[in-house]
TORLUM-985187 format. One record per residue: residue in one letter; x, y, z of N, C-alpha, C in turn. Coordinates in steps of 0.001 Angstrom, whole numbers. Example, Ala and Ser with C-alpha at 12.3 -4.5 7.8 and 13.67 -1.06 7.14 Angstrom:
! TORLUM-985187
   rest       npx       npy       npz      capx      capy      capz       cpx       cpy       cpz
      A     13190     -5690      7800     12300     -4500      7800     13200     -3300      7800
      S     12850     -2250      7080     13670     -1060      7140     12900        30      7870
! end
This chain:
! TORLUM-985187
   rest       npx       npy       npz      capx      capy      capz       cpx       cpy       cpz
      X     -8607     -8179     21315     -7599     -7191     20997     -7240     -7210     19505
      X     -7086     -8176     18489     -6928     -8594     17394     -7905     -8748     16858
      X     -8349     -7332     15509     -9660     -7738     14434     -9959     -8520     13977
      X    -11032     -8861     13638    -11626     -9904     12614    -10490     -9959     11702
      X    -10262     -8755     11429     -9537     -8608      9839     -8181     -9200      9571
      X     -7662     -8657     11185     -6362     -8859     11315     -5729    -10918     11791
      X     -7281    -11338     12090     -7306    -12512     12361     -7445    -13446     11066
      X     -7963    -12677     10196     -8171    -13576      9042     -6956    -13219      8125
      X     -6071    -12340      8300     -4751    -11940      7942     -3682    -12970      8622
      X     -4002    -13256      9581     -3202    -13831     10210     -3401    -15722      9535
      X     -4341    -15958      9437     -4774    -17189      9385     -4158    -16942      7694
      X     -4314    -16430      6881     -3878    -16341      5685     -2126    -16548      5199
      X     -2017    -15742      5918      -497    -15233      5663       266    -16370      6622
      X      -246    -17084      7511       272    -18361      8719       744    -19610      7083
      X      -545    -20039      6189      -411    -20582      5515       484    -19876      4269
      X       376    -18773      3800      1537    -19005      2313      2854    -18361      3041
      X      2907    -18029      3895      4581    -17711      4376      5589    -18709      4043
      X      5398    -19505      3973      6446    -20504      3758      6563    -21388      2317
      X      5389    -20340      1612      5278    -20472      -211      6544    -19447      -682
      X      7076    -19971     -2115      7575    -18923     -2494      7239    -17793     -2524
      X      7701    -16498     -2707      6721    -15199     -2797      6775    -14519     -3934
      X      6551    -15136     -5144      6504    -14965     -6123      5439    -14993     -6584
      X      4343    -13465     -6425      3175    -12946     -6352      3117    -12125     -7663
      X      2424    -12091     -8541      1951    -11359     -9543      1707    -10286     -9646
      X       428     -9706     -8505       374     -8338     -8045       972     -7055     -8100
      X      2052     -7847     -6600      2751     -6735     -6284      3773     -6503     -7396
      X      4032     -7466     -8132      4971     -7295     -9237      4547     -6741    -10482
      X      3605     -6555    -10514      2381     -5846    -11442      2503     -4212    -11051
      X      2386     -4606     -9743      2310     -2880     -9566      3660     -2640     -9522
      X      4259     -2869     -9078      6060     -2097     -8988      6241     -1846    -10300
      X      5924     -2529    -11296      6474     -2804    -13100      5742     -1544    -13249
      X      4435     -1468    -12799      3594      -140    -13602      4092      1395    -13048
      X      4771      1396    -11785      5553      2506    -11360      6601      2555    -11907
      X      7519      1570    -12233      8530      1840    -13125      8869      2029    -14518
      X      7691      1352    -15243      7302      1656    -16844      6710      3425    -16813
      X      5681      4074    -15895      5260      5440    -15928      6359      6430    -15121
      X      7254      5809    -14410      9050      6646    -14915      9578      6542    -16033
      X      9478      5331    -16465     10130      5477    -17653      9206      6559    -18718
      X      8344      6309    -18885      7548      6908    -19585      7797      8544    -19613
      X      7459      8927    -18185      7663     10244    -18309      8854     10719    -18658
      X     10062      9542    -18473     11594     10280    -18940     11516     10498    -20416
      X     10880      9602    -21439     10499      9603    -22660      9623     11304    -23098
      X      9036     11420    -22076      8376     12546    -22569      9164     13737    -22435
      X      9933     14112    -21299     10811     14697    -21024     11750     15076    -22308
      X     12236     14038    -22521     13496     13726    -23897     12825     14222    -25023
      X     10847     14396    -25076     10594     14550    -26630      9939     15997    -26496
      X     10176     16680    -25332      9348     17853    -25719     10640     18433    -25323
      X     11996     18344    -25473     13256     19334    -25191     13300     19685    -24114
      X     12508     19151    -22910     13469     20280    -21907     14770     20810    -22063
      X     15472     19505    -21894     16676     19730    -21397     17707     19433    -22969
      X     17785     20547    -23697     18745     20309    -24738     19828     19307    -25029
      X     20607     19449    -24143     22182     18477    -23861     21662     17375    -23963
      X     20643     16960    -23141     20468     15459    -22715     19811     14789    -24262
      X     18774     15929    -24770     18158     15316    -26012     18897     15438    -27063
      X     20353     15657    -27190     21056     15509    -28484     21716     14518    -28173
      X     21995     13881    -26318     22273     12431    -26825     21620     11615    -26770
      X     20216     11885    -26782     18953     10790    -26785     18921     10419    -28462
      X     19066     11675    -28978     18954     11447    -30491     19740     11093    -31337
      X     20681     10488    -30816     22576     10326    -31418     22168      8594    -31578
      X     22655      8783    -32899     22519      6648    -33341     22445      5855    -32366
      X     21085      4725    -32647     21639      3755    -31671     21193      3424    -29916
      X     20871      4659    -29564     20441      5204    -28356     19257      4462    -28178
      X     18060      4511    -29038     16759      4661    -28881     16915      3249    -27780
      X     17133      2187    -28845     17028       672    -28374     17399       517    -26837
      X     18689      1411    -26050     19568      1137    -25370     18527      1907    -24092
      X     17359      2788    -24289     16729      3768    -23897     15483      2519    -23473
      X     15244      2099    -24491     13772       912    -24033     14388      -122    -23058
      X     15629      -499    -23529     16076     -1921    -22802     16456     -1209    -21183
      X     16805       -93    -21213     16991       501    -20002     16136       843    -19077
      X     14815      1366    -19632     13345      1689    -18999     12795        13    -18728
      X     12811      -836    -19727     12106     -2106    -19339     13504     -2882    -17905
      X     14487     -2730    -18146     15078     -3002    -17011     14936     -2660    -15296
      X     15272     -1060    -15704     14677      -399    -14000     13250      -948    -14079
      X     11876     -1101    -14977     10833     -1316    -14389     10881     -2435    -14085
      X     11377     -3899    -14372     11423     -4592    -13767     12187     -5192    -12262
      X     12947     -4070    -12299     13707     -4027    -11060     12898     -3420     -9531
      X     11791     -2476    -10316     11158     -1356     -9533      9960     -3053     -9368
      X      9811     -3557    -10192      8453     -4553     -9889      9269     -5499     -9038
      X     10214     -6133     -9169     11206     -7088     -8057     11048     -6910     -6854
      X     11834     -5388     -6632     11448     -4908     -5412     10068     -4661     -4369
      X      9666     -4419     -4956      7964     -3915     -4717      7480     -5132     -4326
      X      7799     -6213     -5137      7307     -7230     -4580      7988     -8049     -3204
      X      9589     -8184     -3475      9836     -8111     -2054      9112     -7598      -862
      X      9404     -5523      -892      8995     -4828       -98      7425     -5552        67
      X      6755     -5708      -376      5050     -6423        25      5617     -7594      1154
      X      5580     -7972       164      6060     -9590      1066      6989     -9359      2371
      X      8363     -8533      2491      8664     -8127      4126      7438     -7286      5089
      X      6742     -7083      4376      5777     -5787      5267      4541     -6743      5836
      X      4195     -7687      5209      3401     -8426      5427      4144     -9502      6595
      X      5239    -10018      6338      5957    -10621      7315      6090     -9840      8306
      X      6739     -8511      8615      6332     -7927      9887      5462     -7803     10828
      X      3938     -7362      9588      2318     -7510     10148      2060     -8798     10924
      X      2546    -10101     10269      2379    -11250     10519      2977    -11366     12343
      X      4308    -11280     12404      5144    -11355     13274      4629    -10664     14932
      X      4259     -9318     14400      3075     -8832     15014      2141     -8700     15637
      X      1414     -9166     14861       207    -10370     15401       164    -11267     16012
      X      1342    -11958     15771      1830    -13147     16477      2451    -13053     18071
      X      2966    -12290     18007      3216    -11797     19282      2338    -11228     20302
      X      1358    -10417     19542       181     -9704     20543      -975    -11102     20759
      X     -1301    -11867     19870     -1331    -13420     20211     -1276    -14218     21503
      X       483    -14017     21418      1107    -14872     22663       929    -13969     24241
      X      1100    -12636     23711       831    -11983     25042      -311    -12130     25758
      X     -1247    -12811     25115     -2701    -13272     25935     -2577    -14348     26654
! end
């Protein structure tokens, strides 16, 4: 009833579950979804859409407060992401484990 795949998932994830989950990856990728928001808000701000917003993008001082703000949410967006991996995989795990015992 349980794949190869899902068996060697299981045998995997049995051993680092109980490692910290402080994975590179997924924190790699969350950072790169949240740096290409940031990004595009940057682009947004430099081709004028939105007037109002780009006269206070351009008002002293801003710029710095604009990077430290984009590198913040992206690291927040990579935090998460990596959580979210790591619960989803614990579910899969849990899962498995159960359809397991039902044999």
């Amino acid at each position: 009833m349980i794949s190869p795949e899902e068996e060697k998932f299981y045998a995997q994830w049995e051993k680092e579950r109980l490692q910290p989950q402080y994975k590179r990856r997924p924190f790699l990728r969350g950072l790169s979804v949240g740096l290409s928001l940031g990004v595009l808000v940057l682009l947004i701000t430099e081709f004028d859409w939105y007037e109002r917003a780009n006269m206070q993008v351009n008002s002293r001082g801003n710029e710095i407060w604009i990077i430290i703000s984009i590198l913040v949410i992206s690291i927040g967006f990579g935090w998460f992401y990596q959580q979210f991996t790591s619960e989803m995989n614990e579910q899969r795990y849990q899962e498995l484990k159960h359809i397991k015992s039902k044999k």
